[in-house]
mmCIF entry with sequence, helices, sheets and N, C-alpha, C, O atoms, coordinates in Angstrom:
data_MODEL
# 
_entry.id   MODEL 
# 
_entity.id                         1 
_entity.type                       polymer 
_entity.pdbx_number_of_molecules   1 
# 
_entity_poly.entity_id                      1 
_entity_poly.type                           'polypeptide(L)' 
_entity_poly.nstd_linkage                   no 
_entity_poly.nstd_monomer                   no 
_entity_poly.pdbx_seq_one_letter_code       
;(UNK)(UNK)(UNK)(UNK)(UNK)(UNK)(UNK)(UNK)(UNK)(UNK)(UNK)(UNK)(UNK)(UNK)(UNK)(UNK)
(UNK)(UNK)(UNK)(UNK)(UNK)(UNK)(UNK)(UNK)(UNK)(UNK)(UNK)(UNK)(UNK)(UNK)(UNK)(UNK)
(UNK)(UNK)(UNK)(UNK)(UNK)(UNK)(UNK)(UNK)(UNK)(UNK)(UNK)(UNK)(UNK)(UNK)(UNK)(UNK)
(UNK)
;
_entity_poly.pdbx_seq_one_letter_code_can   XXXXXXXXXXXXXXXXXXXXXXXXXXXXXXXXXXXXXXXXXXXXXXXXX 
_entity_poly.pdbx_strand_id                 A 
# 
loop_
_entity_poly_seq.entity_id 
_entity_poly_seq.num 
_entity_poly_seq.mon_id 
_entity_poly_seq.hetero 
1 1  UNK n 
1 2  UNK n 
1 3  UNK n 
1 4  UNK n 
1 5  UNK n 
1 6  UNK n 
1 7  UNK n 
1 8  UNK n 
1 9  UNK n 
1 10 UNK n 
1 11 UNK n 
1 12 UNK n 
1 13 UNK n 
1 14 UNK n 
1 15 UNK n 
1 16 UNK n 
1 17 UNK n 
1 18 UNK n 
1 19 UNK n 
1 20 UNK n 
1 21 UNK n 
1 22 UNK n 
1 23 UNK n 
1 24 UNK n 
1 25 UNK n 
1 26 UNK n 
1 27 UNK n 
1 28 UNK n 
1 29 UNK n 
1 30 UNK n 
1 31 UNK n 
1 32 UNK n 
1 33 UNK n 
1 34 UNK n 
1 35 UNK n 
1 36 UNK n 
1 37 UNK n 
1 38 UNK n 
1 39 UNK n 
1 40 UNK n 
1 41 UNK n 
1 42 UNK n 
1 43 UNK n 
1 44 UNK n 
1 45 UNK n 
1 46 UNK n 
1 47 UNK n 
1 48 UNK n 
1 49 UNK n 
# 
_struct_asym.id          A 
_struct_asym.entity_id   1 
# 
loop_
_struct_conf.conf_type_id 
_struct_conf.id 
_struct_conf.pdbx_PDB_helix_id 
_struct_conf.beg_label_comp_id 
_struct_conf.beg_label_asym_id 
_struct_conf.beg_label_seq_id 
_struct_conf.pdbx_beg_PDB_ins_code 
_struct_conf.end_label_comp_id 
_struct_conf.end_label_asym_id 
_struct_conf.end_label_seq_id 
_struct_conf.pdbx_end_PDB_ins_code 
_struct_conf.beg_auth_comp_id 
_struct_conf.beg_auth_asym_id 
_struct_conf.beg_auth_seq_id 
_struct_conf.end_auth_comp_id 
_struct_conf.end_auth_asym_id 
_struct_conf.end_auth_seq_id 
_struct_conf.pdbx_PDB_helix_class 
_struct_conf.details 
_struct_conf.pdbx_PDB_helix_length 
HELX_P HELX_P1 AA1 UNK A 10 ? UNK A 24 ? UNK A 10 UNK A 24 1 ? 15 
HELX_P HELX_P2 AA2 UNK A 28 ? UNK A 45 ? UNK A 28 UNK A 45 1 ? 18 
# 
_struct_conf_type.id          HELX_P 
_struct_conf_type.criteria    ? 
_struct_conf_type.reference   ? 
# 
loop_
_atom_site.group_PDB 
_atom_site.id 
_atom_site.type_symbol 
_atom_site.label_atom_id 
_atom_site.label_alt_id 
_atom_site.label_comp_id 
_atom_site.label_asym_id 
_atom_site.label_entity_id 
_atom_site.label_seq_id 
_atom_site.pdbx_PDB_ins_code 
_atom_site.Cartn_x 
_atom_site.Cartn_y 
_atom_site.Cartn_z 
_atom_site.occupancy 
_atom_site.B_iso_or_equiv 
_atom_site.pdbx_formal_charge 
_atom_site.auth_seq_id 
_atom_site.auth_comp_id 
_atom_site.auth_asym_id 
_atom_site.auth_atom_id 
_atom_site.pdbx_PDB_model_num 
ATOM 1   N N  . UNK A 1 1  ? 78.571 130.415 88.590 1.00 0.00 ? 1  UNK A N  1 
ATOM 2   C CA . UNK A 1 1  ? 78.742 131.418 87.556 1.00 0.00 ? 1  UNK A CA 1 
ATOM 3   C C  . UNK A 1 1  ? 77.480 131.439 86.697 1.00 0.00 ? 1  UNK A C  1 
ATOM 4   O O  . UNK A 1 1  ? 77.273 130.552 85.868 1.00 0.00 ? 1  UNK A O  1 
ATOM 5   N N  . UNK A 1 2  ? 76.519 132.598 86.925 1.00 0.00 ? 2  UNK A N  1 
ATOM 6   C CA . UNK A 1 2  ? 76.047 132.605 85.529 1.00 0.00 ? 2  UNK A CA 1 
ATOM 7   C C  . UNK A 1 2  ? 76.000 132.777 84.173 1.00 0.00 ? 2  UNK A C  1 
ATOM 8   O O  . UNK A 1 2  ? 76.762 133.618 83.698 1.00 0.00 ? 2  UNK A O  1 
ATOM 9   N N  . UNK A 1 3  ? 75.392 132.264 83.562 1.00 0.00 ? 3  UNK A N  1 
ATOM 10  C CA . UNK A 1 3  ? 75.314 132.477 81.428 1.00 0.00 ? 3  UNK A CA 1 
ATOM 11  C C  . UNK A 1 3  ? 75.303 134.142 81.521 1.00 0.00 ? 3  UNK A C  1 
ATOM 12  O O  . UNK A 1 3  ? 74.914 134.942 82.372 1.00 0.00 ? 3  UNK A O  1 
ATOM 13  N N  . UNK A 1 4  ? 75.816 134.231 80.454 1.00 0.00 ? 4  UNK A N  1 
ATOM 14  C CA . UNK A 1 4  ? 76.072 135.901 80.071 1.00 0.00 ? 4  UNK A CA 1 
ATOM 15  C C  . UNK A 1 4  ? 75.080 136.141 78.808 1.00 0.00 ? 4  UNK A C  1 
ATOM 16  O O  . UNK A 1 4  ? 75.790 136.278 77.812 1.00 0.00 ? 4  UNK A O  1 
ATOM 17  N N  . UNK A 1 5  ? 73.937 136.227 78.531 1.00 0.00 ? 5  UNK A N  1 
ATOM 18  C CA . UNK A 1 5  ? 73.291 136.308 77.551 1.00 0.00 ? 5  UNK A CA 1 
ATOM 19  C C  . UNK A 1 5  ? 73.035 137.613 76.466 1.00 0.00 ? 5  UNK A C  1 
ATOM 20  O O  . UNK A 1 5  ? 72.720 138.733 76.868 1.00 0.00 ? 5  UNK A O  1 
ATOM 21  N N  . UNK A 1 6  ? 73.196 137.325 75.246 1.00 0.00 ? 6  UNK A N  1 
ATOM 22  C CA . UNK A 1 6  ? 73.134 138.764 74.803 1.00 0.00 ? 6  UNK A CA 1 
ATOM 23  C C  . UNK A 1 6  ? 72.007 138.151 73.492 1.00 0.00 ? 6  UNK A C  1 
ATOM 24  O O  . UNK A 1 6  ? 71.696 137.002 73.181 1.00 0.00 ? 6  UNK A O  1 
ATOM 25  N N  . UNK A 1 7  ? 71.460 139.948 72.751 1.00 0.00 ? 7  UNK A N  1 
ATOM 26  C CA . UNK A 1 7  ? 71.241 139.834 71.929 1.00 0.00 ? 7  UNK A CA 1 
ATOM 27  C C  . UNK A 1 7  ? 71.473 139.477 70.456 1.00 0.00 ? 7  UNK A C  1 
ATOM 28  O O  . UNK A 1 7  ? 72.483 140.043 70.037 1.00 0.00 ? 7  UNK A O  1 
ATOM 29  N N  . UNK A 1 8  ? 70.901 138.769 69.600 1.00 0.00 ? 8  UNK A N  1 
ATOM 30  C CA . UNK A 1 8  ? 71.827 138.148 68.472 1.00 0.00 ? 8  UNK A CA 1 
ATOM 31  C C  . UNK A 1 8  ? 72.234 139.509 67.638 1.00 0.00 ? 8  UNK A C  1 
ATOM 32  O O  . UNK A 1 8  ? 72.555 139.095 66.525 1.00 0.00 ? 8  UNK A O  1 
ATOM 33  N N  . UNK A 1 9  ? 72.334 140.582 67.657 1.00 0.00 ? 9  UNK A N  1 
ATOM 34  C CA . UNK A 1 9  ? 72.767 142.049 66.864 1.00 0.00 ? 9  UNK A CA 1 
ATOM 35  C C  . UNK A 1 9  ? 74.082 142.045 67.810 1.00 0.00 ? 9  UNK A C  1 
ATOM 36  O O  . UNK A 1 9  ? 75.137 142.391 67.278 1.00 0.00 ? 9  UNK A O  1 
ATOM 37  N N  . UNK A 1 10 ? 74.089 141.671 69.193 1.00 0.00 ? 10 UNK A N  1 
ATOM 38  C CA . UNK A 1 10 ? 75.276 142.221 69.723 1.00 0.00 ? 10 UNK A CA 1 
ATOM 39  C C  . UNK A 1 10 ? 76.436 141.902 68.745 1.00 0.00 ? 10 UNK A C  1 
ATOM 40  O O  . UNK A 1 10 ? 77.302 142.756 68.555 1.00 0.00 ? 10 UNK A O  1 
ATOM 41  N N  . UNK A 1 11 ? 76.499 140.271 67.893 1.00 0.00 ? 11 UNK A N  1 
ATOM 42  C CA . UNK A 1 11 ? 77.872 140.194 67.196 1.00 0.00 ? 11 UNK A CA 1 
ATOM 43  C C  . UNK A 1 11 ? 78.505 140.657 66.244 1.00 0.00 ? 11 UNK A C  1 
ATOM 44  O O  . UNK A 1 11 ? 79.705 140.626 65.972 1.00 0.00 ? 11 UNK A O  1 
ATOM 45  N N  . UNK A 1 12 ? 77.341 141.244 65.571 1.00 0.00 ? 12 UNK A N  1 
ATOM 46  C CA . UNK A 1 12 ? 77.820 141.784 64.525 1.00 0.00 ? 12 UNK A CA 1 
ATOM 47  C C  . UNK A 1 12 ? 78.125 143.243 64.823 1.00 0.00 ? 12 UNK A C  1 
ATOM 48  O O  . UNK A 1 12 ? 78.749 143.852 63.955 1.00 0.00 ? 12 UNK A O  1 
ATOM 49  N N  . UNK A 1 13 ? 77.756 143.916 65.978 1.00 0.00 ? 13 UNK A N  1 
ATOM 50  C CA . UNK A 1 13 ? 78.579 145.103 66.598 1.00 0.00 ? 13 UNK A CA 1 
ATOM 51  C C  . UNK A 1 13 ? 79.781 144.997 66.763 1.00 0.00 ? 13 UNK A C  1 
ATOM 52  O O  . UNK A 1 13 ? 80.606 145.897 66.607 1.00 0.00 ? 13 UNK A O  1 
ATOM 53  N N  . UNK A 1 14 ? 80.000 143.828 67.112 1.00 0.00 ? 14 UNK A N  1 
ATOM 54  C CA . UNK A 1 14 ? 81.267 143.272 68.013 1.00 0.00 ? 14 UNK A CA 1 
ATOM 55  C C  . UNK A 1 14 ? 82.032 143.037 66.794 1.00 0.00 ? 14 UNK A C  1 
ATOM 56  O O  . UNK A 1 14 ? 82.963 143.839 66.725 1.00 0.00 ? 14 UNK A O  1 
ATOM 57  N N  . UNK A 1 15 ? 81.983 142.245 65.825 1.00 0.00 ? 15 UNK A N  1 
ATOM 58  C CA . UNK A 1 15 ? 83.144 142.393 64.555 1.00 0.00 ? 15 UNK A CA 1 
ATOM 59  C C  . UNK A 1 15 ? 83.042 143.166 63.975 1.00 0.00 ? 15 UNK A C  1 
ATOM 60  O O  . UNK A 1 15 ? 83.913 143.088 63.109 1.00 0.00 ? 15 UNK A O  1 
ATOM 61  N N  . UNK A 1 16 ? 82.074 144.568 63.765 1.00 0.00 ? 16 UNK A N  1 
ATOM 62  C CA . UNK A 1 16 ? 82.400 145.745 63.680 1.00 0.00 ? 16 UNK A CA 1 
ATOM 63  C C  . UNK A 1 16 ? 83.420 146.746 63.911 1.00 0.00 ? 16 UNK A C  1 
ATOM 64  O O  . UNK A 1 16 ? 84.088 147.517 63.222 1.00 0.00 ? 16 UNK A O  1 
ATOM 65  N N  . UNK A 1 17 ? 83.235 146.316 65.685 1.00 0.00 ? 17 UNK A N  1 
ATOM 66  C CA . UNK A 1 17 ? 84.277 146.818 66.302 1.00 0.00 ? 17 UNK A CA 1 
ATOM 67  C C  . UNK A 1 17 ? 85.499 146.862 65.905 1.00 0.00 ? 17 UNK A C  1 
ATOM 68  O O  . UNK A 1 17 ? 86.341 147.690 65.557 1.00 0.00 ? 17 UNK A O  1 
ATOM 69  N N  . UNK A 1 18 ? 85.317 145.228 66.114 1.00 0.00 ? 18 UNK A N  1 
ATOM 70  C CA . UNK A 1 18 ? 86.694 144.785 66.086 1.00 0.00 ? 18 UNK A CA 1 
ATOM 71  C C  . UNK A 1 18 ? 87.491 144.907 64.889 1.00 0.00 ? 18 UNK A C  1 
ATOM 72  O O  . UNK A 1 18 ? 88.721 144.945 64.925 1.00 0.00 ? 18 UNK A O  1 
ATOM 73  N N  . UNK A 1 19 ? 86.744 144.975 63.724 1.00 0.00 ? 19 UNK A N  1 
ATOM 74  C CA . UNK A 1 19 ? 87.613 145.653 62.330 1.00 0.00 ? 19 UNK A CA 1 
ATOM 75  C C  . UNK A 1 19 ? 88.144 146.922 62.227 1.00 0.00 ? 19 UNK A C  1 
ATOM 76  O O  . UNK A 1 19 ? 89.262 147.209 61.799 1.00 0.00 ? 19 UNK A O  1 
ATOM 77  N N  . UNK A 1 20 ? 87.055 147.872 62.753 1.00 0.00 ? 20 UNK A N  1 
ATOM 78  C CA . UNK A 1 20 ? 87.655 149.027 63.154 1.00 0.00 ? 20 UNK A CA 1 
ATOM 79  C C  . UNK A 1 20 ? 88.995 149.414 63.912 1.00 0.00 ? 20 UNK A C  1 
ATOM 80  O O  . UNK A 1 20 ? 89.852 150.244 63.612 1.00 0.00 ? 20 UNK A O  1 
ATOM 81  N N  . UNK A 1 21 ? 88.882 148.378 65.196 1.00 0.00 ? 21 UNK A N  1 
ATOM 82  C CA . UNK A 1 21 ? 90.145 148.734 66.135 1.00 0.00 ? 21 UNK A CA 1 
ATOM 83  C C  . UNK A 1 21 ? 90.936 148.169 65.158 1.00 0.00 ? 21 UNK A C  1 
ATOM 84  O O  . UNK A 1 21 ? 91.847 148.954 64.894 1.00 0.00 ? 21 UNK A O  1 
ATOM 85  N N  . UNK A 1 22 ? 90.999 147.133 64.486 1.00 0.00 ? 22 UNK A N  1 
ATOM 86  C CA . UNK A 1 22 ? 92.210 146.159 63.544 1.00 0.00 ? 22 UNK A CA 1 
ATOM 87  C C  . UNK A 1 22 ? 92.454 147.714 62.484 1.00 0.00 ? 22 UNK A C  1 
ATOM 88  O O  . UNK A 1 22 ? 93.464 148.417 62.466 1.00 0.00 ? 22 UNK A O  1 
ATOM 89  N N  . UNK A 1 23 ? 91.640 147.837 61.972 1.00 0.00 ? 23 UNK A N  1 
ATOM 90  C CA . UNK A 1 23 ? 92.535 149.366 60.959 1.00 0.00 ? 23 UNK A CA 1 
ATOM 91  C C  . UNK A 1 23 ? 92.926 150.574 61.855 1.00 0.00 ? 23 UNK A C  1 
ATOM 92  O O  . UNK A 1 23 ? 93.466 151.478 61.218 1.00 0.00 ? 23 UNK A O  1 
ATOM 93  N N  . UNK A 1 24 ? 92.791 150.779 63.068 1.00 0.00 ? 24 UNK A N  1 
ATOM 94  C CA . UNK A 1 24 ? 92.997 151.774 63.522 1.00 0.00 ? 24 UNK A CA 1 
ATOM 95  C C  . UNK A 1 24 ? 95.000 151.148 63.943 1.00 0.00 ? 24 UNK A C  1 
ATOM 96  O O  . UNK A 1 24 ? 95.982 151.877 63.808 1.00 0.00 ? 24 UNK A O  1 
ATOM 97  N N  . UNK A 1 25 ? 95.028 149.748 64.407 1.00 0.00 ? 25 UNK A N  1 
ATOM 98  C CA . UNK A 1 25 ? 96.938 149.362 64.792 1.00 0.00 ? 25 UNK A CA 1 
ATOM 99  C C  . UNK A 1 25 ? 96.367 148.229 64.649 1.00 0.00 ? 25 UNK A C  1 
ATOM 100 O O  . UNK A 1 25 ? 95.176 148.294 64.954 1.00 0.00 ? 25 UNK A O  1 
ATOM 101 N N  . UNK A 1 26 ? 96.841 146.812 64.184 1.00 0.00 ? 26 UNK A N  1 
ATOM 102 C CA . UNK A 1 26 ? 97.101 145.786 64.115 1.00 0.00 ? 26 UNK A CA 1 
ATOM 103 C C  . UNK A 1 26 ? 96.809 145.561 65.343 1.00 0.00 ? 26 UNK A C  1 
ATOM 104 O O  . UNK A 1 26 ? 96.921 146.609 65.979 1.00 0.00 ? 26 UNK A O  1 
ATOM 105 N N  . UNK A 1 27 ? 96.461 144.627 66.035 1.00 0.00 ? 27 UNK A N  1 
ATOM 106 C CA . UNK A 1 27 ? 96.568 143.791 66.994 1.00 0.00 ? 27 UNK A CA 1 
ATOM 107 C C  . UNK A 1 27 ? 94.979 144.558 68.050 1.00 0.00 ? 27 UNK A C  1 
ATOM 108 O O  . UNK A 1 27 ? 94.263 143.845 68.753 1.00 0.00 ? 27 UNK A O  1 
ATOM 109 N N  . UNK A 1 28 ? 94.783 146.044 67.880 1.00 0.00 ? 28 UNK A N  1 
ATOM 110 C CA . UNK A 1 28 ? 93.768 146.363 68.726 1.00 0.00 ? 28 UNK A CA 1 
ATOM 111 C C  . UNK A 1 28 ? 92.980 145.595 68.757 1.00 0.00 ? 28 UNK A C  1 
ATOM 112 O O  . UNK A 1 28 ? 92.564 145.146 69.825 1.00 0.00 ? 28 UNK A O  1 
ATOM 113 N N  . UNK A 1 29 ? 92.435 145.125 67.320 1.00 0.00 ? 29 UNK A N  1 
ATOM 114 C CA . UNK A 1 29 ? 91.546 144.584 67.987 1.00 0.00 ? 29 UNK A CA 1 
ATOM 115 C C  . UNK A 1 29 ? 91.223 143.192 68.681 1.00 0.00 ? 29 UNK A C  1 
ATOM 116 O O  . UNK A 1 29 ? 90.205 142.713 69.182 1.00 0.00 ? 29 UNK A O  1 
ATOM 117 N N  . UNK A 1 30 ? 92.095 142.894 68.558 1.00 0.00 ? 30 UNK A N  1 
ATOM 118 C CA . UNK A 1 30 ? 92.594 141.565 69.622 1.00 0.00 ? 30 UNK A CA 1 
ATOM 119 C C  . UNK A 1 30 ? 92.482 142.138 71.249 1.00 0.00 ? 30 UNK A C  1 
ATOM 120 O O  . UNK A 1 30 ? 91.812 141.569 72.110 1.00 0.00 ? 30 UNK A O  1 
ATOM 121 N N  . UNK A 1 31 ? 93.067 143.044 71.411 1.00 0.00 ? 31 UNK A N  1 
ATOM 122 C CA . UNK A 1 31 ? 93.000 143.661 72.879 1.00 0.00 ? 31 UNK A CA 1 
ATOM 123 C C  . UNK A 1 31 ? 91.107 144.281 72.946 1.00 0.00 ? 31 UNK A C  1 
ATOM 124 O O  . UNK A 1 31 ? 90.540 144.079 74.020 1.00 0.00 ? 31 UNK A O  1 
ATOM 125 N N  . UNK A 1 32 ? 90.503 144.792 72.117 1.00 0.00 ? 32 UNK A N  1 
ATOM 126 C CA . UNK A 1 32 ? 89.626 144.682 72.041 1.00 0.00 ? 32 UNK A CA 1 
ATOM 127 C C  . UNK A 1 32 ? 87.974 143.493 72.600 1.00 0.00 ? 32 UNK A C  1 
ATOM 128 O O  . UNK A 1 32 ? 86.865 143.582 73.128 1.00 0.00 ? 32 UNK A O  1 
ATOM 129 N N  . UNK A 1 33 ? 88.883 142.542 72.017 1.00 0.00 ? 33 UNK A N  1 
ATOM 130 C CA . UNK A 1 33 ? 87.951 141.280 72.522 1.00 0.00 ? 33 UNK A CA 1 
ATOM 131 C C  . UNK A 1 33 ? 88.449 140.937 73.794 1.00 0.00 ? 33 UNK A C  1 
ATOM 132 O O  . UNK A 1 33 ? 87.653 141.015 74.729 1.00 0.00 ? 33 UNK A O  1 
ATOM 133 N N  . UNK A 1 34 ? 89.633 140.565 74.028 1.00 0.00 ? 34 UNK A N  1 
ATOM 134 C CA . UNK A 1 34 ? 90.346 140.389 75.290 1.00 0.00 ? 34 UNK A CA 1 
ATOM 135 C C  . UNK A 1 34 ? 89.116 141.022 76.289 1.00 0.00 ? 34 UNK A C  1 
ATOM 136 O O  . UNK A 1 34 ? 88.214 140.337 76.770 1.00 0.00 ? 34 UNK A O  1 
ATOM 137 N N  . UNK A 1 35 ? 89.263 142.264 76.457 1.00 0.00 ? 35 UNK A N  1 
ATOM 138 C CA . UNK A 1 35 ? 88.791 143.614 77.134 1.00 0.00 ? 35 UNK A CA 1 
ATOM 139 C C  . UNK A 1 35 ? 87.388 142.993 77.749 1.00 0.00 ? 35 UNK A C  1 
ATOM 140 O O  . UNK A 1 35 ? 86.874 142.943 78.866 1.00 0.00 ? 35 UNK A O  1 
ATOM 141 N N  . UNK A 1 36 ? 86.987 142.474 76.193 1.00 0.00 ? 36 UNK A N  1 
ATOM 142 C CA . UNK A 1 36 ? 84.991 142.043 76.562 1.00 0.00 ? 36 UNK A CA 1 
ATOM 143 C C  . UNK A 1 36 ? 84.977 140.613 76.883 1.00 0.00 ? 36 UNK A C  1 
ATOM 144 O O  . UNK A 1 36 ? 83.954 140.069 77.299 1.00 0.00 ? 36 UNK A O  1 
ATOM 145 N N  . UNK A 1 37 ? 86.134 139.956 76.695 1.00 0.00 ? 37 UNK A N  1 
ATOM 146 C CA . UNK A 1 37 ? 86.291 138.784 77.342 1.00 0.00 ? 37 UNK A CA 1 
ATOM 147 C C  . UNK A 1 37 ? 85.933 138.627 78.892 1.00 0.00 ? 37 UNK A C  1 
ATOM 148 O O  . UNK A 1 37 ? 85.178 137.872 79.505 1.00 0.00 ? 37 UNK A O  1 
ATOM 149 N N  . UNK A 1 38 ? 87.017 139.926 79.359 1.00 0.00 ? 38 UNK A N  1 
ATOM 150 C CA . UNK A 1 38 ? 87.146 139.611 81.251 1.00 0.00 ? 38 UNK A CA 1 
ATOM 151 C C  . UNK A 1 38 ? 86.275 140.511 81.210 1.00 0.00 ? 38 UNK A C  1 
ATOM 152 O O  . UNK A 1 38 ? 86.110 140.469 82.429 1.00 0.00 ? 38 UNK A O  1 
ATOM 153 N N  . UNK A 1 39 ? 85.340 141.545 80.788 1.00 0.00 ? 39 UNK A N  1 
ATOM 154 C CA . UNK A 1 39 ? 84.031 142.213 81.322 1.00 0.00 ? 39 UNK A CA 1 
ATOM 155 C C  . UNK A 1 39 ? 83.258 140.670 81.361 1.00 0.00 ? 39 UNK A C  1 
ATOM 156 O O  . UNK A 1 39 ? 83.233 139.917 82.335 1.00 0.00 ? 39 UNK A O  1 
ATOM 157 N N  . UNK A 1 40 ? 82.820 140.499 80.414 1.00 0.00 ? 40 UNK A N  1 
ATOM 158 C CA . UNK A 1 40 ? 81.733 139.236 80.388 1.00 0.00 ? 40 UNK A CA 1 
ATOM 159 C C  . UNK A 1 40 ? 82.240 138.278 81.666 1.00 0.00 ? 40 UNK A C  1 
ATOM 160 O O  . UNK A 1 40 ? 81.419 137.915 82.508 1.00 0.00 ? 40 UNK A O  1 
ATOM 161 N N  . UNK A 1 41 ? 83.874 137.833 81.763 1.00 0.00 ? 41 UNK A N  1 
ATOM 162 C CA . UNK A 1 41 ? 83.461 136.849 82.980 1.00 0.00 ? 41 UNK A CA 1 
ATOM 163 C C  . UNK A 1 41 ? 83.431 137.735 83.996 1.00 0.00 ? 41 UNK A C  1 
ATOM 164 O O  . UNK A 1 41 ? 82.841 137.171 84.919 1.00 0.00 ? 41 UNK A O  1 
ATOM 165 N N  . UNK A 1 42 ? 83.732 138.755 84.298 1.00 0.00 ? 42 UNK A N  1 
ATOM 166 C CA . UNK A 1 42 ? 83.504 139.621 85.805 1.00 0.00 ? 42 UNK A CA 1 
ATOM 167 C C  . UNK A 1 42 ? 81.827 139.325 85.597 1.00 0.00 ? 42 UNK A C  1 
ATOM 168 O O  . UNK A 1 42 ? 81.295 138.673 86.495 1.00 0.00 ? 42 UNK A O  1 
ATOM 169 N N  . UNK A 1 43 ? 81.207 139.652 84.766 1.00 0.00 ? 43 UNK A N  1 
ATOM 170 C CA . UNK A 1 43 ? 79.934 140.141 85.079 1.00 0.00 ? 43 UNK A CA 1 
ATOM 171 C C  . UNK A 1 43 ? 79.159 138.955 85.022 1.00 0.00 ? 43 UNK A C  1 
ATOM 172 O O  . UNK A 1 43 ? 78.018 139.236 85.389 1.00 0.00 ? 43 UNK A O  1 
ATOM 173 N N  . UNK A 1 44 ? 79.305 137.278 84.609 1.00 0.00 ? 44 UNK A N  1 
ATOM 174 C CA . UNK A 1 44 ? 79.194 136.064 85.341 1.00 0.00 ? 44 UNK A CA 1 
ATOM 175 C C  . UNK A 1 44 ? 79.310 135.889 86.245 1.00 0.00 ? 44 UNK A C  1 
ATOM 176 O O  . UNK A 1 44 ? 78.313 135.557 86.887 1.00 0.00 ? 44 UNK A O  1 
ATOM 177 N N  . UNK A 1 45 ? 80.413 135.977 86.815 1.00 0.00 ? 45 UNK A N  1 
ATOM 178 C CA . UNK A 1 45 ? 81.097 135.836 88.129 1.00 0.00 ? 45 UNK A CA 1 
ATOM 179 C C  . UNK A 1 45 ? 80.259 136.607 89.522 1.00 0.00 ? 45 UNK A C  1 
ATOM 180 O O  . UNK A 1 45 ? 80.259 136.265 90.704 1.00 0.00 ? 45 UNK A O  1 
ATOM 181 N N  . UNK A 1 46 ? 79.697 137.556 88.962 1.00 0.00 ? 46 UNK A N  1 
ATOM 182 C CA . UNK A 1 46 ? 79.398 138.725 89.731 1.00 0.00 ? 46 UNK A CA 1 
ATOM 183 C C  . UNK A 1 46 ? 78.224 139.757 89.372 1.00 0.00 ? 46 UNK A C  1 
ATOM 184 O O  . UNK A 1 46 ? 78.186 140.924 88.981 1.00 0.00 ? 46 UNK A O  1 
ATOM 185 N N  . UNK A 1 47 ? 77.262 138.743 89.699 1.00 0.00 ? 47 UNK A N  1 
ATOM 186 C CA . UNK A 1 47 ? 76.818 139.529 88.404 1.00 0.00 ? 47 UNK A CA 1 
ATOM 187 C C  . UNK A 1 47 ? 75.193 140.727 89.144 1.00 0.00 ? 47 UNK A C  1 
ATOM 188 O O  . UNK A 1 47 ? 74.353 141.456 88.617 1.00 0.00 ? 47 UNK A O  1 
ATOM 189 N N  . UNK A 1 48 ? 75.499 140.324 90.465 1.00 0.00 ? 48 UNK A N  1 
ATOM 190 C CA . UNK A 1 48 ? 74.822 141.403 91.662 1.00 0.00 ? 48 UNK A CA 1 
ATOM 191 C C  . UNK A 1 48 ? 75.247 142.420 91.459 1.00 0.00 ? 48 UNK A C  1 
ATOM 192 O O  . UNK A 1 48 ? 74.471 143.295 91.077 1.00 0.00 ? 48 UNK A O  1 
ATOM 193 N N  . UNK A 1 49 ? 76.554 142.698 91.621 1.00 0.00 ? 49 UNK A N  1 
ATOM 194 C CA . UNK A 1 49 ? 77.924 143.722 91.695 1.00 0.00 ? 49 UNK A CA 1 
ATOM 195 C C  . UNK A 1 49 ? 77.310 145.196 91.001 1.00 0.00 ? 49 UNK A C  1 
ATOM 196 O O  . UNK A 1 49 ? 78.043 146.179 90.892 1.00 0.00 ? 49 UNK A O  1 
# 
């Protein structure tokens, strides 16, 4: 499996996000991270693909 490397701006997109989806219904943004959870390991996993 390879490292999934990102830029250090990606996180603060990412709890951006994720506040947003949280005021848009409770819990989105939990499904939110979930979501970029299994992208990131597919794209470890697989990362020719």
């Amino acid at each position: 499996m390879m490292p999934v490397k990102f830029h250090p701006a990606v996180f603060q997109d990412i709890a951006d996000a994720y506040n947003w989806y949280q005021l848009q219904l409770n819990g989105l943004g939990d499904d939110f991270i979930n979501e970029l959870e299994t992208a990131y390991s597919l794209i470890s996993q697989m990362p020719l693909s």
